[in-house]
N, C-alpha and C positions, 0 to 999 in steps of 0.2 A: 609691391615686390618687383623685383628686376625678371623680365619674363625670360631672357637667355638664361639666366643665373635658373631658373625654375625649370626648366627646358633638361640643362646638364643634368639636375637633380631629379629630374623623370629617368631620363636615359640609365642611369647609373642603377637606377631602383629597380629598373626593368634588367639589367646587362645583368646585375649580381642575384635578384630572385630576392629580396627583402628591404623594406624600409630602414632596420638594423642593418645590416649591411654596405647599405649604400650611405647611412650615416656615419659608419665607423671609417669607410675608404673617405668619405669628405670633410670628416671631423666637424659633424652639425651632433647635433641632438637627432635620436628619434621623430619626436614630434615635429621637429622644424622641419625633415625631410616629406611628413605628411602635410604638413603648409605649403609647401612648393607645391605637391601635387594638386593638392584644392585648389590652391589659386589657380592653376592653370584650367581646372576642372570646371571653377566657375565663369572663369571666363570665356571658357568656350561652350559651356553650356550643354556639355555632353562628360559624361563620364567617360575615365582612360581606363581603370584599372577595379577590377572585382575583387575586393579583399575580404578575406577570414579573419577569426583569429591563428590559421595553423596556416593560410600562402594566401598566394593575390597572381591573379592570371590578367593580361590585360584582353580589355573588350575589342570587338570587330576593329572602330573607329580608332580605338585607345592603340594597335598595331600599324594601324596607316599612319597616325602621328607619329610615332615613335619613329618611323624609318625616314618620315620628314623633318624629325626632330635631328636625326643624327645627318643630314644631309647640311641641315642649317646650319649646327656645331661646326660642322668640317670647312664648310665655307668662311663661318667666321674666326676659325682659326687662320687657316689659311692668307684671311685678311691680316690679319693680324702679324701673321710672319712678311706681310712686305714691308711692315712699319719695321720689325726687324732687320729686314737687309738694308733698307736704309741706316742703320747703325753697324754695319759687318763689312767686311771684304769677300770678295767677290774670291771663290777659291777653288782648285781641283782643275780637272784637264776639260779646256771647250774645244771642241772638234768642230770647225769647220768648212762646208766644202764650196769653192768659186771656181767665176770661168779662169783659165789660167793668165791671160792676157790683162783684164780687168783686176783680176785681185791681185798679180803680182805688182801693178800701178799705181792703183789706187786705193784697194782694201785693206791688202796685209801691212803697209805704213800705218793706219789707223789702231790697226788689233796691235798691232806692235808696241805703240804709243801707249795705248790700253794698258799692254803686259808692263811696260815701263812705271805704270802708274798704281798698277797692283803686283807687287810681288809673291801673290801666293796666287795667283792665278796662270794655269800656263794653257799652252796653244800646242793647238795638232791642227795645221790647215794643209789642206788639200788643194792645190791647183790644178785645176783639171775641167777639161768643156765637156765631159762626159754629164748627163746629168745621173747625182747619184742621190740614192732613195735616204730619205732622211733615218726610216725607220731601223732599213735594215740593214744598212752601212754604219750605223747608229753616231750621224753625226746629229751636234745640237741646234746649228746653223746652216741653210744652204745661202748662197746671195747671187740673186739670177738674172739677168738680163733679158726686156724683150717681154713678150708677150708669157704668161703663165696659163699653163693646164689648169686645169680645176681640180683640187684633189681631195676629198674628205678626210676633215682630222690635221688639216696644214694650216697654218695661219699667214698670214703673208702682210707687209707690209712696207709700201716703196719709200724708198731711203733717199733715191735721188732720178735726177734724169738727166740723160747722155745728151749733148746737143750733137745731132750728125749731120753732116755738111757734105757736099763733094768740092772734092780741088782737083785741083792737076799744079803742075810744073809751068812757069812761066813760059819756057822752053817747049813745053806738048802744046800750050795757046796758040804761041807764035804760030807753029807750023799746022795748026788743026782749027784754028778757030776756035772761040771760046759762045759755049751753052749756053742761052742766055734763059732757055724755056725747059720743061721736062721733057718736050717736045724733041728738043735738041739733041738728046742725049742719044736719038736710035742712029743716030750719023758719028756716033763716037767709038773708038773703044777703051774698053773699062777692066779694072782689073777686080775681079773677085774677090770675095772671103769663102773660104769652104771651108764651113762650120761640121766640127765633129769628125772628120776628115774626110767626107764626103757630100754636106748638102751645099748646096751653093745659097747664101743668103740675099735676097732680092735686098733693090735700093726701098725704102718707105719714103711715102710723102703726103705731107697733112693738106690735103685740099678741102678748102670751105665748104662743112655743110655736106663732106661726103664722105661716105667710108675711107680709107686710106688706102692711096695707091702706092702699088708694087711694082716697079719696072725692076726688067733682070735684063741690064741692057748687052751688048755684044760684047766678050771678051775673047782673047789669048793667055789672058795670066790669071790664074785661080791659085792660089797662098791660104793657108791655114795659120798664118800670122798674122797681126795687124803693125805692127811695127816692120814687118816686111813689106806689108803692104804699103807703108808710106814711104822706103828708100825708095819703094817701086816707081811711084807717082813721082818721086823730086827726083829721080831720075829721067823723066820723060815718057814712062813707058805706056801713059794713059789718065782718065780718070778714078778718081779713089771718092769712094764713101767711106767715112770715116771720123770719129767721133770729135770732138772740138778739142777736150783737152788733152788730147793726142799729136794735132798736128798744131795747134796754138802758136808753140815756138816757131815751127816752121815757117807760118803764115806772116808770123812778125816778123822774120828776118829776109824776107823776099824768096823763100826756098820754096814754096809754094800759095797760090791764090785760090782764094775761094771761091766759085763759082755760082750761078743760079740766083743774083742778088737779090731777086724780087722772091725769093722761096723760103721763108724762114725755114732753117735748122729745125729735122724732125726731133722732136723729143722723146728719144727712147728710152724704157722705163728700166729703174734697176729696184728689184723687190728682194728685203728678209725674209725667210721664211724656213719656220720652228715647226715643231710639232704641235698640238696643241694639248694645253693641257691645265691641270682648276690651278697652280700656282707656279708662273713663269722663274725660272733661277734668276737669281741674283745677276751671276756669271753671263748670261743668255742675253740679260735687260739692258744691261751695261754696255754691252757688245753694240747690238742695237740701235742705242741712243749715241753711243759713240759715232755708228757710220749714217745716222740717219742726221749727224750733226757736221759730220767732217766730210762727206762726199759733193755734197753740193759746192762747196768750195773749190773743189779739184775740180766741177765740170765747165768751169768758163763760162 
């Protein structure tokens, strides 16, 4: 006998309080629903259930299973509905929340595409560097940049990574010299990102074999833009950290150089991150697989 198939038919014998019973909701016979039970009885080697002829109580043992039994059910259901969504469309409102610079770039072209490709699927995104609580904002998606907190109950998984570079203006070179070491950079000055509207975000650098260094080197210009950030730099007004497929164009067209040759581009991480939970939506999966497929593309 098929032991899932014997499993429901415990469950159900226990949930309604009779062998009848649970024969008539599953349209077996009587006695085939006491075959389920035995088989299971004898295979385990312990009895589940103390029967009369007038009721049946289950034993110590026969109640641990049963809660195991229904835990097992739910899971292979469960499985069972992803086979499903793979035959369905993806539907109903997904809320998502990014940082505003990044998602307006790079993310929402993607989910866009997504919604173009299902039409019963629609979009609430949020652009914003706030970060916002998945639970209780009750979006389905956050997509983060950067280092992650730890959080219990979040699942997180990186989609792609940013290459960040520093340049300047051929024009700031000229007249300032050009960085050749990290070293270089304390004799510079630099223009900021102030993240959130007030922290200032250090430059990263992956040095061999060692934790990752942070310089926060000398500025006058501190911006909550990144795209301001780089008229800043192709104006002259300093050096810029900043992400590769940001200033890409730039760099091809002589508007700005990239500096630090020997320093490869730190690789800053960009991570999904859902709630967790025993069966991911459809809507959520797609999402997902979408930018965990199309953002690497966009980072140069």
């Amino acid at each position: 006998m098929d032991r899932l198939e014997s499993m429901a038919v415990f469950v159900r014998a226990v949930d309604l309080g009779s062998f009848a019973a649970a024969a008539s909701a599953l349209d077996l016979s009587g006695p085939m629903v006491g075959k389920h039970v035995r088989f299971l009885e004898e295979r385990l080697g312990v009895r589940l259930l103390n029967r009369t002829t007038r009721r049946q109580s289950l034993t110590e043992f026969g109640r641990a299973y049963y809660e195991r039994c229904r835990v097992v059910l739910a899971e292979a259901d469960a499985t069972d509905a992803l086979a499903a969504d793979q035959l369905s469309e993806p539907r109903g409102r997904l809320r998502v929340t990014m940082p505003a610079h990044f998602g307006r770039h790079c993310v929402t072209p993607i989910l866009l595409e997504l919604a173009r490709q299902h039409p019963t699927l629609e979009l609430d995104l949020s652009l914003n560097d706030r970060f916002a609580d998945l639970a209780e904002d009750g979006f389905d998606l956050a997509i983060r940049t950067g280092e992650l907190d730890d959080k219990a109950g979040v699942i997180a998984r990186r989609v792609a990574r940013q290459r960040m570079l520093v340049c300047a203006s051929p024009a700031y070179v000229a007249d300032h010299g050009e960085p050749r070491r990290i070293e270089d950079l304390a004799g510079h000055q630099a223009i900021l990102y102030r993240r959130l509207g007030h922290v200032l975000q250090p430059w990263l650098f992956a040095v061999d074999n060692q934790p990752t260094l942070e310089v926060m080197p000398a500025s006058r210009l501190r911006l909550d833009d990144l795209d301001a950030i780089a008229d800043a730099a192709t104006g002259g007004m300093g050096l810029a950290w900043l992400p590769h497929w940001l200033v890409a164009a730039r760099i091809r067209s002589g508007a700005l150089v990239a500096l630090l040759p020997d320093q490869p581009g730190f690789p800053y991480d960009v991570h999904a991150l859902w709630l967790k939970t025993p069966h991911l939506p459809l809507k959520v999966r797609l999402a997902v697989d979408a930018l965990a497929a199309g953002l690497p593309k966009l980072m140069g």
